[in-house]
ChimeraX commands (.cxc) that place a marker at each C-alpha (Angstrom):
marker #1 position 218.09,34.31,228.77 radius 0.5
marker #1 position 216.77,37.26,231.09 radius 0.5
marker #1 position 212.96,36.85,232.14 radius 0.5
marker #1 position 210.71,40.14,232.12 radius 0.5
marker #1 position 209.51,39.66,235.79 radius 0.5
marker #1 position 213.76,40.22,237.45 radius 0.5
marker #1 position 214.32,42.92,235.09 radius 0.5
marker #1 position 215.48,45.85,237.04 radius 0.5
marker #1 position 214.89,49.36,236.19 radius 0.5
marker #1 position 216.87,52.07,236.12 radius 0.5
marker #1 position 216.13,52.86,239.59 radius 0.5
marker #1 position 217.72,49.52,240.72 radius 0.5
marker #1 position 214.27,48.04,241.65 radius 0.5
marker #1 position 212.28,44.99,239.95 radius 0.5
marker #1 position 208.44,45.98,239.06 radius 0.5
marker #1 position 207.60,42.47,241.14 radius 0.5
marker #1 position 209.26,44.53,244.21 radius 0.5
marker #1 position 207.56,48.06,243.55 radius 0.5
marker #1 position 204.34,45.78,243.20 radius 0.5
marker #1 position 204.54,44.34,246.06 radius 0.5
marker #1 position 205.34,47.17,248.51 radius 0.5
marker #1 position 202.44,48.80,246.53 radius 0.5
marker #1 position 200.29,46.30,248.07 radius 0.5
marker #1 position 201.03,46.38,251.15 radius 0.5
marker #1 position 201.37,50.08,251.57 radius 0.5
marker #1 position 197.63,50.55,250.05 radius 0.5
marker #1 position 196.04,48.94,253.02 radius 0.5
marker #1 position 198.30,50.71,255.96 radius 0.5
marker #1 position 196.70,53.66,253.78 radius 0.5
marker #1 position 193.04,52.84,254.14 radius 0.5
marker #1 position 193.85,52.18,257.57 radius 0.5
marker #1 position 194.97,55.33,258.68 radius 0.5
marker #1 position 192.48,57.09,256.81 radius 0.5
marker #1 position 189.88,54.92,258.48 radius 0.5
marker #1 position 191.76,56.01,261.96 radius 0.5
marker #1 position 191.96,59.60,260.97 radius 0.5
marker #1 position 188.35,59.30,260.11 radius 0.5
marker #1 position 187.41,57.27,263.61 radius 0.5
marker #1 position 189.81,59.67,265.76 radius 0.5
marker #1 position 187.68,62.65,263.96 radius 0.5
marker #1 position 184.55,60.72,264.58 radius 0.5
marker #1 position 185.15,60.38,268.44 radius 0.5
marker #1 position 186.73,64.00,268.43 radius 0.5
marker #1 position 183.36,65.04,266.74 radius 0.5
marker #1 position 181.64,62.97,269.38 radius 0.5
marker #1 position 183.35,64.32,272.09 radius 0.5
marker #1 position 182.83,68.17,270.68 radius 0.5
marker #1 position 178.81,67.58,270.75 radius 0.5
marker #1 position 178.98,66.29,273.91 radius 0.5
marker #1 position 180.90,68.99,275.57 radius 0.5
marker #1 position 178.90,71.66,273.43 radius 0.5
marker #1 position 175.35,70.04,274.57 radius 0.5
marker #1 position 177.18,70.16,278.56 radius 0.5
marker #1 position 177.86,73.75,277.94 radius 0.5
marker #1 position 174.94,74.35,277.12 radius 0.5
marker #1 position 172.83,72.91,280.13 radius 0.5
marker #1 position 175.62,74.36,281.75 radius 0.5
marker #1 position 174.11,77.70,280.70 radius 0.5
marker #1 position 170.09,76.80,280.99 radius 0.5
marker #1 position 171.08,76.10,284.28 radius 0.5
marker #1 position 172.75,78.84,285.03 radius 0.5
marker #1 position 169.61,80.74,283.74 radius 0.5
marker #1 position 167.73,78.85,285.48 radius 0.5
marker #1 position 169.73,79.07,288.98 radius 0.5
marker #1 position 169.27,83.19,288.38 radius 0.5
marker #1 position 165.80,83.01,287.42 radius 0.5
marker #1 position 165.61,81.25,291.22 radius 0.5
marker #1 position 167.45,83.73,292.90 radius 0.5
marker #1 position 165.42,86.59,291.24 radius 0.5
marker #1 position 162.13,84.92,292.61 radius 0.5
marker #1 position 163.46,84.23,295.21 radius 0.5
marker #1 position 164.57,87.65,295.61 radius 0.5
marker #1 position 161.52,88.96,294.93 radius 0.5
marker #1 position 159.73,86.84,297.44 radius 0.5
marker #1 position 161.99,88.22,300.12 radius 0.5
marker #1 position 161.37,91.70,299.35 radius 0.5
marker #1 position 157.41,90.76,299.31 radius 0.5
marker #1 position 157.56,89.57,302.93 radius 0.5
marker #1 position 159.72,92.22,303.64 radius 0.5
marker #1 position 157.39,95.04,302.24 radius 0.5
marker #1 position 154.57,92.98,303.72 radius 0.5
marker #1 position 156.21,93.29,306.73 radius 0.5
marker #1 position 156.55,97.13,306.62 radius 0.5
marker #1 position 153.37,97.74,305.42 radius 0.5
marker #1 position 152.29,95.42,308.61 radius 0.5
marker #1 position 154.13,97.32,311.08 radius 0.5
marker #1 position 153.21,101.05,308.92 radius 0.5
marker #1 position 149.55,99.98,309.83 radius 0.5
marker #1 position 150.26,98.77,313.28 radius 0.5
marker #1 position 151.81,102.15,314.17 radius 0.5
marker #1 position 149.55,103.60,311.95 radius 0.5
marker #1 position 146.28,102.24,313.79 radius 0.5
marker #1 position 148.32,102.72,317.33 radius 0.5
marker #1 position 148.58,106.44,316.54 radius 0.5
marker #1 position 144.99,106.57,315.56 radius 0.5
marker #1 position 143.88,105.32,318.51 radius 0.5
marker #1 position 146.20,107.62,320.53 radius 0.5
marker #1 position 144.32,110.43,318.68 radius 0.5
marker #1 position 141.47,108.92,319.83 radius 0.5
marker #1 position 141.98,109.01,323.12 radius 0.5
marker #1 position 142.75,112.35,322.89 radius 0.5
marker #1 position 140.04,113.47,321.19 radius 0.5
marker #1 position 137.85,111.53,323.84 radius 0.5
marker #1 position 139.55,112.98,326.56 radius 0.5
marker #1 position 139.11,116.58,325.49 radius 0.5
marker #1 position 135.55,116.60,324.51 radius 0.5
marker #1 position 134.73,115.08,327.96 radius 0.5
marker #1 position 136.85,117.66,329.97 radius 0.5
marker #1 position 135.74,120.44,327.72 radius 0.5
marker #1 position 132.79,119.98,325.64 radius 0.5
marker #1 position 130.66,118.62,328.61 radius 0.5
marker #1 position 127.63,117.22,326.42 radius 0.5
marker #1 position 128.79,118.63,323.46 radius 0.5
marker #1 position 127.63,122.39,324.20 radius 0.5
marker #1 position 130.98,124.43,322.91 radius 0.5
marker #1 position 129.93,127.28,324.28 radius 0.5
marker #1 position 131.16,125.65,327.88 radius 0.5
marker #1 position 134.88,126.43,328.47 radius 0.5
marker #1 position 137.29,125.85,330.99 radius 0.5
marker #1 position 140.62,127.36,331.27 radius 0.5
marker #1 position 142.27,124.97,333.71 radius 0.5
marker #1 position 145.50,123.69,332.73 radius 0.5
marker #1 position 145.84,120.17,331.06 radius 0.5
marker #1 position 148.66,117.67,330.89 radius 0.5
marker #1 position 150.81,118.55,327.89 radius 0.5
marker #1 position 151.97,115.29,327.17 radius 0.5
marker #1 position 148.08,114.15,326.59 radius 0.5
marker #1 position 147.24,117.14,324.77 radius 0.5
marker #1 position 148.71,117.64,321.34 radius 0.5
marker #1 position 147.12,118.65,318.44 radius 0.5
marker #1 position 147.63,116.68,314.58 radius 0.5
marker #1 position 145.04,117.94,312.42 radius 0.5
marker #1 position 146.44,115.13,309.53 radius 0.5
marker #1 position 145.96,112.33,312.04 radius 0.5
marker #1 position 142.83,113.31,313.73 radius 0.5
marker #1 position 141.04,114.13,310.15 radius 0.5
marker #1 position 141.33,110.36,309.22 radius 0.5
marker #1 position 140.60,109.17,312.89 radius 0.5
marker #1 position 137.58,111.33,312.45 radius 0.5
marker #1 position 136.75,110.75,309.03 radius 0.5
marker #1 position 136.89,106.88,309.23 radius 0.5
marker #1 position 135.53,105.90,312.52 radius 0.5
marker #1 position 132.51,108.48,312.56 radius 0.5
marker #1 position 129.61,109.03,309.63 radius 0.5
marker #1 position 128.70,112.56,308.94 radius 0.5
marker #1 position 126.00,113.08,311.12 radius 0.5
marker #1 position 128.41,112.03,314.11 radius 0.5
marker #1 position 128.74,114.61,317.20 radius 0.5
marker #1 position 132.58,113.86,316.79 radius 0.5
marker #1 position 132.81,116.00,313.29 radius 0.5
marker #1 position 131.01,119.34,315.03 radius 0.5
marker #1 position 134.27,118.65,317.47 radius 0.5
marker #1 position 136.76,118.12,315.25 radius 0.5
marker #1 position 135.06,121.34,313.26 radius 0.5
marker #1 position 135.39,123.34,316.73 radius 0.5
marker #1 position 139.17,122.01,317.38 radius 0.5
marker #1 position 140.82,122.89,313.62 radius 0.5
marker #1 position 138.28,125.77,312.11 radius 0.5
marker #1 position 137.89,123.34,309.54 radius 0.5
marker #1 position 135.49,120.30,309.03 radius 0.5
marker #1 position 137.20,116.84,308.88 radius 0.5
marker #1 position 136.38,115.87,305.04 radius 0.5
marker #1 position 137.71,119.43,304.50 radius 0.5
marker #1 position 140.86,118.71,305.94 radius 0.5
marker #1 position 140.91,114.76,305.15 radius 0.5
marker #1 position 141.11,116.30,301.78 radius 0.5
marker #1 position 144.12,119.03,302.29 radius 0.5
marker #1 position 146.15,116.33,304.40 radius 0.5
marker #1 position 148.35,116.41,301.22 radius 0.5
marker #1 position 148.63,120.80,301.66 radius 0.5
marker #1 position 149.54,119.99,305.19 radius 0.5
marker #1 position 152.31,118.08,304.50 radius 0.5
marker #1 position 153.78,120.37,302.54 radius 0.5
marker #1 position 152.76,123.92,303.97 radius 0.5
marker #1 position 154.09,123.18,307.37 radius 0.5
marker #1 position 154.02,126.82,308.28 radius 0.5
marker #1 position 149.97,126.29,308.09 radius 0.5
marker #1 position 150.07,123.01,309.56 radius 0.5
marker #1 position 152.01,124.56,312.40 radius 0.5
marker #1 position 149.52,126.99,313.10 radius 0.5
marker #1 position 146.80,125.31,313.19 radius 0.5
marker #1 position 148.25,122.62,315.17 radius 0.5
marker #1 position 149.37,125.32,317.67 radius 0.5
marker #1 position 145.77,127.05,318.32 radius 0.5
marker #1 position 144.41,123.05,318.64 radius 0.5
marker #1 position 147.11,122.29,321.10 radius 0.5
marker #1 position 146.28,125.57,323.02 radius 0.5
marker #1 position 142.62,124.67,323.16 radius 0.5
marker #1 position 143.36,121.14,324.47 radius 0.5
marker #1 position 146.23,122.11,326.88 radius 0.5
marker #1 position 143.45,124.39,328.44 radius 0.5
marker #1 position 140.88,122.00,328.23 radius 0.5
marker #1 position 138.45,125.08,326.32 radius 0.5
marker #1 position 136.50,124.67,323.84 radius 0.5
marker #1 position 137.37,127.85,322.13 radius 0.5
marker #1 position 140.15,129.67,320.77 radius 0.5
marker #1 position 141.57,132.35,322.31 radius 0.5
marker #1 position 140.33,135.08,320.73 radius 0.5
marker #1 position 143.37,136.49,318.96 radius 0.5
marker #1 position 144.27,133.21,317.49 radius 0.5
marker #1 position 140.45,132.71,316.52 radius 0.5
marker #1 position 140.56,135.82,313.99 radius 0.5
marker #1 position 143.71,134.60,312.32 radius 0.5
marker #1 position 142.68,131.15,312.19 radius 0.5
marker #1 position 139.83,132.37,310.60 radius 0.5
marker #1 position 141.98,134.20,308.16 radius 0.5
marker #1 position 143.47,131.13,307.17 radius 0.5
marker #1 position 140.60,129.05,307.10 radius 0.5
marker #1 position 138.87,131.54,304.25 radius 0.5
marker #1 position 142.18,131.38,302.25 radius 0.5
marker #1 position 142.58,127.54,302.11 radius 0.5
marker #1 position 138.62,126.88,301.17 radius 0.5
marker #1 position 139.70,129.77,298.16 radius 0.5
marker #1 position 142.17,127.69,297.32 radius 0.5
marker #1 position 145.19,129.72,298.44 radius 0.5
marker #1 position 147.46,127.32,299.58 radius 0.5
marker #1 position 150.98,129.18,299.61 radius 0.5
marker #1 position 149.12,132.69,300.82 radius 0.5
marker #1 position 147.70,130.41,303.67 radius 0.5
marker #1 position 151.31,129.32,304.65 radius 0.5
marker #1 position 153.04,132.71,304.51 radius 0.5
marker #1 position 150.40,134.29,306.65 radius 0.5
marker #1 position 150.68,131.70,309.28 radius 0.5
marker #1 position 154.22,132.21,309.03 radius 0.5
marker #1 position 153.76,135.97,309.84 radius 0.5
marker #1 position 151.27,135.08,312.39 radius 0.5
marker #1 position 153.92,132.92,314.13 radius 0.5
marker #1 position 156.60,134.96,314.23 radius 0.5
marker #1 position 153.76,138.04,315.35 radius 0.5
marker #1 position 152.87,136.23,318.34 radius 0.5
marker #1 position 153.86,136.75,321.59 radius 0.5
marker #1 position 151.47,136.74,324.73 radius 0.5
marker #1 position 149.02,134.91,322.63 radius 0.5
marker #1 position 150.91,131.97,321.51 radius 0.5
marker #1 position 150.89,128.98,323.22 radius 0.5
marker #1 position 153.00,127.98,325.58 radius 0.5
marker #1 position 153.64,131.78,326.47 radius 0.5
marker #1 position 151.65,132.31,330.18 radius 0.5
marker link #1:1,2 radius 0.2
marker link #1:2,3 radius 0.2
marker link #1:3,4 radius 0.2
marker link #1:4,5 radius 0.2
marker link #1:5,6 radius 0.2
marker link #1:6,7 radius 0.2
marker link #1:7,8 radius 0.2
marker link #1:8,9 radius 0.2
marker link #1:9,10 radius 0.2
marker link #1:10,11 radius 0.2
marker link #1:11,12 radius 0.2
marker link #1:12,13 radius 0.2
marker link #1:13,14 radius 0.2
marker link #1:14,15 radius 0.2
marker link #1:15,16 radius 0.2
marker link #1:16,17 radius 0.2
marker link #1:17,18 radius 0.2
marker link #1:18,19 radius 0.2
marker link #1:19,20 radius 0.2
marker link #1:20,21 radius 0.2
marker link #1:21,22 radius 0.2
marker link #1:22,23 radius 0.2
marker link #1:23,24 radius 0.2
marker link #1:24,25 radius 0.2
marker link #1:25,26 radius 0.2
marker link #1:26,27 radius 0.2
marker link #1:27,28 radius 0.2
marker link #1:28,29 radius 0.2
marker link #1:29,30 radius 0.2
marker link #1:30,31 radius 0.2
marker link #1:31,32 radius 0.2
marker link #1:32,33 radius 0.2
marker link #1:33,34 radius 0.2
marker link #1:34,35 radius 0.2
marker link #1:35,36 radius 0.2
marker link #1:36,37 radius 0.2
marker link #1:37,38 radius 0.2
marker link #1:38,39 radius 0.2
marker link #1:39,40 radius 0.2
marker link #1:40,41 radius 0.2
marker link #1:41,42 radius 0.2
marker link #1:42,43 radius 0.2
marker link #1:43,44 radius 0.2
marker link #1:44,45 radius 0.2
marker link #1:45,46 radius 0.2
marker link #1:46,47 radius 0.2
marker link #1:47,48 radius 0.2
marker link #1:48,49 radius 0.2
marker link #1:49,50 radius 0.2
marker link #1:50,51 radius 0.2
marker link #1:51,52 radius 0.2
marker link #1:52,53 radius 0.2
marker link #1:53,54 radius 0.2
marker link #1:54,55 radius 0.2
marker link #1:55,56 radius 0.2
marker link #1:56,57 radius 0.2
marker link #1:57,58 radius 0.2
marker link #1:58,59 radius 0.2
marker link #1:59,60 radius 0.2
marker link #1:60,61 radius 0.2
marker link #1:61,62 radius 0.2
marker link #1:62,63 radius 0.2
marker link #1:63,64 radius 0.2
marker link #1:64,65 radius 0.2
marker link #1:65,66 radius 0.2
marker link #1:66,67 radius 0.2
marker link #1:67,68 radius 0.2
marker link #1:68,69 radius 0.2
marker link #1:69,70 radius 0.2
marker link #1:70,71 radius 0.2
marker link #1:71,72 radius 0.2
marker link #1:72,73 radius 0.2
marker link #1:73,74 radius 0.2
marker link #1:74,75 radius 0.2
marker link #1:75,76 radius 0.2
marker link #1:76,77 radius 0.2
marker link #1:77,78 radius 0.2
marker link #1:78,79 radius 0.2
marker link #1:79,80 radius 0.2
marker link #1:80,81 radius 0.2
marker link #1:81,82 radius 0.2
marker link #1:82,83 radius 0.2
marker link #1:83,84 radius 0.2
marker link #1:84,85 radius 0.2
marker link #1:85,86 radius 0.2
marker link #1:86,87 radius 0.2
marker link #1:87,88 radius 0.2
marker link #1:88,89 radius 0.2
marker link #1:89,90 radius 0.2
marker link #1:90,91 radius 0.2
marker link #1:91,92 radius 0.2
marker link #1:92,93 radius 0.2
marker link #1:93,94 radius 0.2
marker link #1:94,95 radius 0.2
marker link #1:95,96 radius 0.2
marker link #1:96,97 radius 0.2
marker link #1:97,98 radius 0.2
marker link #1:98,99 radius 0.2
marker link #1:99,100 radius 0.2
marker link #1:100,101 radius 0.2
marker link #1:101,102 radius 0.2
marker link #1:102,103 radius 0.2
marker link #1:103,104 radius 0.2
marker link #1:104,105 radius 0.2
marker link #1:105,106 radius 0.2
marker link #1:106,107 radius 0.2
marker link #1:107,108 radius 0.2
marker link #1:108,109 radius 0.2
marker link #1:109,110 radius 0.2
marker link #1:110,111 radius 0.2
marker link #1:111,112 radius 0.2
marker link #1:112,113 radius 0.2
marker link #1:113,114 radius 0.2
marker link #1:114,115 radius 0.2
marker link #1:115,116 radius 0.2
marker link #1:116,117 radius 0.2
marker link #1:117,118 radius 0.2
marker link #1:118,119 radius 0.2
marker link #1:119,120 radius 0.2
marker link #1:120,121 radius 0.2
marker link #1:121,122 radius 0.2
marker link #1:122,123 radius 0.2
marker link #1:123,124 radius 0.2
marker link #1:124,125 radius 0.2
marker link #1:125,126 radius 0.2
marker link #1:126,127 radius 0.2
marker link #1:127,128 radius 0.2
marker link #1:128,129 radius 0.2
marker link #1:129,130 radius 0.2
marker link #1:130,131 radius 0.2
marker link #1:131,132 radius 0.2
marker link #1:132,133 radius 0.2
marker link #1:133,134 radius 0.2
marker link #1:134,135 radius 0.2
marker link #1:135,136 radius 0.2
marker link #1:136,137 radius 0.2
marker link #1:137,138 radius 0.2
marker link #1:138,139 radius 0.2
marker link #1:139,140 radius 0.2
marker link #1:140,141 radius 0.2
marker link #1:141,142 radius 0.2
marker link #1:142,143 radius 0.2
marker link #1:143,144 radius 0.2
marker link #1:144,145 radius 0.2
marker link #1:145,146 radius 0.2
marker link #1:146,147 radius 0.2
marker link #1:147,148 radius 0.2
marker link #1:148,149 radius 0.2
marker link #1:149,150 radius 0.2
marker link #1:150,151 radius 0.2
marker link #1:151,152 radius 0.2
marker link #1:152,153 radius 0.2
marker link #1:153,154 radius 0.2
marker link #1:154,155 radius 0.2
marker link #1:155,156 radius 0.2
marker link #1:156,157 radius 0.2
marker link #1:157,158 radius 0.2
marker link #1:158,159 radius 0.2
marker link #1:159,160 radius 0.2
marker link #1:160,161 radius 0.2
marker link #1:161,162 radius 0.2
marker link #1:162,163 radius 0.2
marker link #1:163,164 radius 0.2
marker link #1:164,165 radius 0.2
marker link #1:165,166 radius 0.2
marker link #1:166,167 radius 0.2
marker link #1:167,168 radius 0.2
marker link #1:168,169 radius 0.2
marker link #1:169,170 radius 0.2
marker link #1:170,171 radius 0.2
marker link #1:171,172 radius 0.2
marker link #1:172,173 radius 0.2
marker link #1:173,174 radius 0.2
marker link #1:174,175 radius 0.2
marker link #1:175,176 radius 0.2
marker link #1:176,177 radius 0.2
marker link #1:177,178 radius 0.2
marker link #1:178,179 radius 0.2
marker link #1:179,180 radius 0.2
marker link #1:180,181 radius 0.2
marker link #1:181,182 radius 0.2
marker link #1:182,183 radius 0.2
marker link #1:183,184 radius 0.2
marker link #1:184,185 radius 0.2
marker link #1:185,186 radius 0.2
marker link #1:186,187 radius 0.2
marker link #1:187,188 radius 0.2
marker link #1:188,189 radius 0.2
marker link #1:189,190 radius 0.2
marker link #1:190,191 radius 0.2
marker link #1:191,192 radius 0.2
marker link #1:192,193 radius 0.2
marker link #1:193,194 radius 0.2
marker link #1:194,195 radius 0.2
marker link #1:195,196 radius 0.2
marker link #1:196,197 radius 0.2
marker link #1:197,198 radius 0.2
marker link #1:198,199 radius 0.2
marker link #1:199,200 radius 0.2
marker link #1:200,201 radius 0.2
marker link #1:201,202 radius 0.2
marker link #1:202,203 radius 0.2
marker link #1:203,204 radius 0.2
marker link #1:204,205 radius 0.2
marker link #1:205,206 radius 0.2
marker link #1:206,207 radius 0.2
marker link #1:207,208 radius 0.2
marker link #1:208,209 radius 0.2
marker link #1:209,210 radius 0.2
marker link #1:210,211 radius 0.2
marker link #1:211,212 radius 0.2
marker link #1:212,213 radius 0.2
marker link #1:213,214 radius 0.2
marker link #1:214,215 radius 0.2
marker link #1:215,216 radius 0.2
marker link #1:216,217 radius 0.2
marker link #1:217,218 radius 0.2
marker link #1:218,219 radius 0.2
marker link #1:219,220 radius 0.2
marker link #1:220,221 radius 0.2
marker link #1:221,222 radius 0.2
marker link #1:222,223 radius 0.2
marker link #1:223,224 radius 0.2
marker link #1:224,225 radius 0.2
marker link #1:225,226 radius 0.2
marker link #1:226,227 radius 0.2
marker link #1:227,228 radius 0.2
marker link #1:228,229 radius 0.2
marker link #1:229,230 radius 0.2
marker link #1:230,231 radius 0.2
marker link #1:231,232 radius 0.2
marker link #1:232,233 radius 0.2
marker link #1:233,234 radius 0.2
marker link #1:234,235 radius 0.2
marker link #1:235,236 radius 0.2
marker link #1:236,237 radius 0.2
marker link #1:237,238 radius 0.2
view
């Protein structure tokens, strides 16, 4: 008599043997699953820690360039400090060089300020040089309006030194004009006078009424004409 339990299918396998690697093979299941779920767990793990290190990796990259721009910026600062510094210092040395100038000639020519007195003896060339630009802020900033030193500087350029503190900007850019006037100051502090030569005192008039109209280019092409017209007149030419 055949019992139900070692009957064999048609397969050649007993249900009590399919049952039993059933069994067996259900847990082995679960525990890969579980594995494939840990191993995805720590992969997971490992992900959000490499993502949150990439990302300081980047703040402090930011951060490192946001360092390097103020720092940067700092070093420009001190070096545009330091520019500014030494514009100033050679700024305030030039100034005073005017200064001295300026001194020198009203003593040697101006006596006690009376510019009628003149004298026509040579100077030293190197001392004397005129820079209407340089000696309208020397002027304007050391001395108040009522100062002998403005009726000198008015004698030296044909102009008053607000006048030309003002125009320092048409100087700079009519250098025909600036030339001019330049020359007839250098001329007048080279000879230790304290007048123009007459010649050059009518055209530097001329010039002088165009720039208070307002004429800045007409001013610069006449003093161009005057230049090239001069010849026994200019400086320089005895």
């Amino acid at each position: 008599m055949s019992n139900a339990s070692n009957s064999i299918d048609d397969d050649g396998t007993t249900p009590a043997v399919v049952n039993d690697g059933f069994k067996t093979f259900i847990p082995r299941l679960d525990k890969l699953i579980q594995d494939y779920r840990d191993e995805s767990s720590r992969y997971h793990d490992e992900q959000l820690k490499l993502d949150e290190a990439l990302e300081q990796l980047k703040r402090d990259e930011a951060l490192a360039r946001e360092q390097l721009k103020r720092d940067d910026a700092r070093e420009r600062l001190k070096l545009d400090e330091a520019r500014e510094q030494l514009k100033q210092h050679n700024f305030n040395a030039h100034i005073n060089e005017r200064a001295q100038i300026f001194r020198t000639w009203t003593k040697e020519s101006l006596g006690n300020g009376n510019p009628a007195e003149t004298h026509d003896s040579p100077g030293e060339t190197a001392l004397h040089s005129g820079d209407i630009i340089a000696d309208s802020w020397m002027v304007t900033l050391r001395f108040d309006e009522n100062a002998p030193q403005r009726k000198y500087f008015s004698v030296l350029y044909g102009l008053s030194a607000s006048e030309a503190y003002d125009m320092h900007q048409v100087f700079k850019y009519h250098l025909r004009l600036t030339g001019y006037l330049k020359g007839v100051a250098e001329d007048m502090l080279d000879r230790k006078s304290a007048l123009p030569r007459q010649t050059l005192q009518e055209k530097r008039q001329e010039l002088i009424k165009l720039l208070r109209e307002g004429k800045f280019r007409e001013a610069d092409s006449m003093a161009g004409r005057f230049i090239e017209e001069e010849v026994e007149d200019w400086p320089g030419s005895d």
